[in-house]
Structure formats: C-alpha cells, structure tokens
Wavefront OBJ file of the C-alpha trace (Angstrom):
o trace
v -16.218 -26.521 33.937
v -14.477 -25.153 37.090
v -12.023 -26.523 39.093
v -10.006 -24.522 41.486
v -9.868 -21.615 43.071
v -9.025 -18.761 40.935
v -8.162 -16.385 43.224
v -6.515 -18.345 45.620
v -4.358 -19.438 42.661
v -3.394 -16.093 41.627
v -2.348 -15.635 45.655
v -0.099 -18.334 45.523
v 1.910 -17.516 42.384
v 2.706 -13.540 43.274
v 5.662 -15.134 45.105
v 6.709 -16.555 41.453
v 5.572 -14.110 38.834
v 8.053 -11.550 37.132
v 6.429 -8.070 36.286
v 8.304 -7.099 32.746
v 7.761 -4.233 30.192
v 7.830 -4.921 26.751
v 9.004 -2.737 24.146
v 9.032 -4.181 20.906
v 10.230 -2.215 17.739
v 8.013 -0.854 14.986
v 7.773 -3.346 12.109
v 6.486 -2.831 8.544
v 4.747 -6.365 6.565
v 7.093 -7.564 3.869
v 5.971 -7.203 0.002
v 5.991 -10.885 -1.753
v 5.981 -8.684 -4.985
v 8.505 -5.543 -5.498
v 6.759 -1.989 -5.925
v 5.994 -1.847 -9.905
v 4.404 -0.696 -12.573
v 3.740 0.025 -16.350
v 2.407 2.849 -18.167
v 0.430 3.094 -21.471
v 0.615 6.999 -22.711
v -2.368 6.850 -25.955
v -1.630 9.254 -28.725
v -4.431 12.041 -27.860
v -2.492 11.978 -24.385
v -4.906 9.214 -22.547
v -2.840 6.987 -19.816
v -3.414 3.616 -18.234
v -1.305 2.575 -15.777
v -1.046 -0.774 -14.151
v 0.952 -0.819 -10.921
v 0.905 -2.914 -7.693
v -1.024 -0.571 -5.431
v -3.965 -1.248 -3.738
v -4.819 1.949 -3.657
v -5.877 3.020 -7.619
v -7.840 6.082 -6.751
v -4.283 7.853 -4.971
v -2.136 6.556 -7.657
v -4.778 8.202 -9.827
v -5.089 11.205 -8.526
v -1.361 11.585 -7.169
v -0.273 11.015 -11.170
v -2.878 13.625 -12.455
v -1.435 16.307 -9.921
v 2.149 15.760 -10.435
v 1.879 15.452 -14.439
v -0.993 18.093 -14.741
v -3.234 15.487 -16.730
v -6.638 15.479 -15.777
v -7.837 12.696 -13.803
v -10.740 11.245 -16.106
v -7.519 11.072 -19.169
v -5.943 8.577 -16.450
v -7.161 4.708 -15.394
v -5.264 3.191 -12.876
v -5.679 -0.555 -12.545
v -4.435 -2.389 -9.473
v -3.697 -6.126 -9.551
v -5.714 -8.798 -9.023
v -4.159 -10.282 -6.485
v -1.159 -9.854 -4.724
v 0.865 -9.553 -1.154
v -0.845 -5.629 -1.458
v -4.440 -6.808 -0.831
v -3.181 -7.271 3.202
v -2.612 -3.788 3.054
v 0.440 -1.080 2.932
v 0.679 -0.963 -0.905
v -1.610 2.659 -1.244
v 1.606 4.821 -1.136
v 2.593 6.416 -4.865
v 5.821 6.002 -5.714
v 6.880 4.993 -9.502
v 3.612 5.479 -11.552
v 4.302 9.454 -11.961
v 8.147 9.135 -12.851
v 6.368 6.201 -14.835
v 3.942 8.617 -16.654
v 6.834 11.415 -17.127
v 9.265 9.114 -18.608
v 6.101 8.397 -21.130
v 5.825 9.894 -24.600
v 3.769 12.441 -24.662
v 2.583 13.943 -28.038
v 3.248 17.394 -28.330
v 0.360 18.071 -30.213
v -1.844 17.414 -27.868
v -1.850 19.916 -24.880
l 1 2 3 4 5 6 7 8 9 10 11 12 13 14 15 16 17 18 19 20 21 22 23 24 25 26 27 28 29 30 31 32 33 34 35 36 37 38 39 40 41 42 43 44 45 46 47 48 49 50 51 52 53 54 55 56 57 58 59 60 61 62 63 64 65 66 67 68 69 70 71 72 73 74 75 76 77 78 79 80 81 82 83 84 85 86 87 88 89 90 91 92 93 94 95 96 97 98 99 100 101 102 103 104 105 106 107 108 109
C-alpha cells in the first residue's frame, strides 16, 4: 500500500520537527522476590544450598572459594521459578555468610 509522497512529506515537516537528545538514567529491573537463601551443612561437612540466584554454578563456586570447601561437597539449587529467570539474579551475596554461619563439624576437616 502506498499513498503519498514520502519524501516530499519529510520536506514539509522540517519546518515543524524539534531535534532533542535524550539522556535517560541507568535503571536496574526490580526483584518480585527479595535476595534469599537457606543452607543445609551435612555432618561429614557436605552443603546444599537453596538460594534465589539464577546463576547456581557462581553461587557454587563463589561459596567453595570463600569457605575453602571443595566444590563437588557443595550443590547449589536455584528456584524454579521466579522474577530471577528475566535475568540479574547471578550475583553472590548471602549463600557464603549463609554457609559460614553453618555448623560445621570439627571433626571433619
């Protein structure tokens, strides 16, 4: 479908457009769910933890650095579903203070 001429039409409005610059601020998506999580320390030392991240593998890792566990003594389990899954949630925050503020058993190295 055409009707008009384009061109022409853009000729005719230069005398009415407005030439801005736009400069909007940087934003950051809001969380329906707060930042949580929960930690299971096993007797011989073996820790789940279950924590609103998306991103398991850096809350796994992260928590194995910080606490000096080894990583395969750690499972990380993300939720099934939540505000996360449209991204932002991969950033560690609580699951390490989490893990330290587990009991650990002192027999165990």
């Amino acid at each position: 479908m055409k009707k008009g001429d384009v061109a022409e039409g853009f000729k005719a409005s230069r005398n009415r457009g407005r030439a801005h610059l736009y400069k909007p601020a940087p934003v950051h998506q809001g969380y329906i769910e707060p930042h949580a999580c929960l930690v299971s320390v096993a007797p011989d030392n073996k820790t789940t933890i279950w924590s609103s991240s998306q991103g398991q593998f850096m809350v796994r890792a992260m928590t194995a650095y910080l606490s000096g566990i080894p990583q395969s003594d750690i499972r990380a389990i993300p939720p099934p579903r939540s505000a996360a899954v449209f991204g932002g949630k991969t950033i560690v925050y609580l699951e390490p203070l989490a893990d330290a503020a587990g009991e650990k058993n002192p027999a165990v190295p």
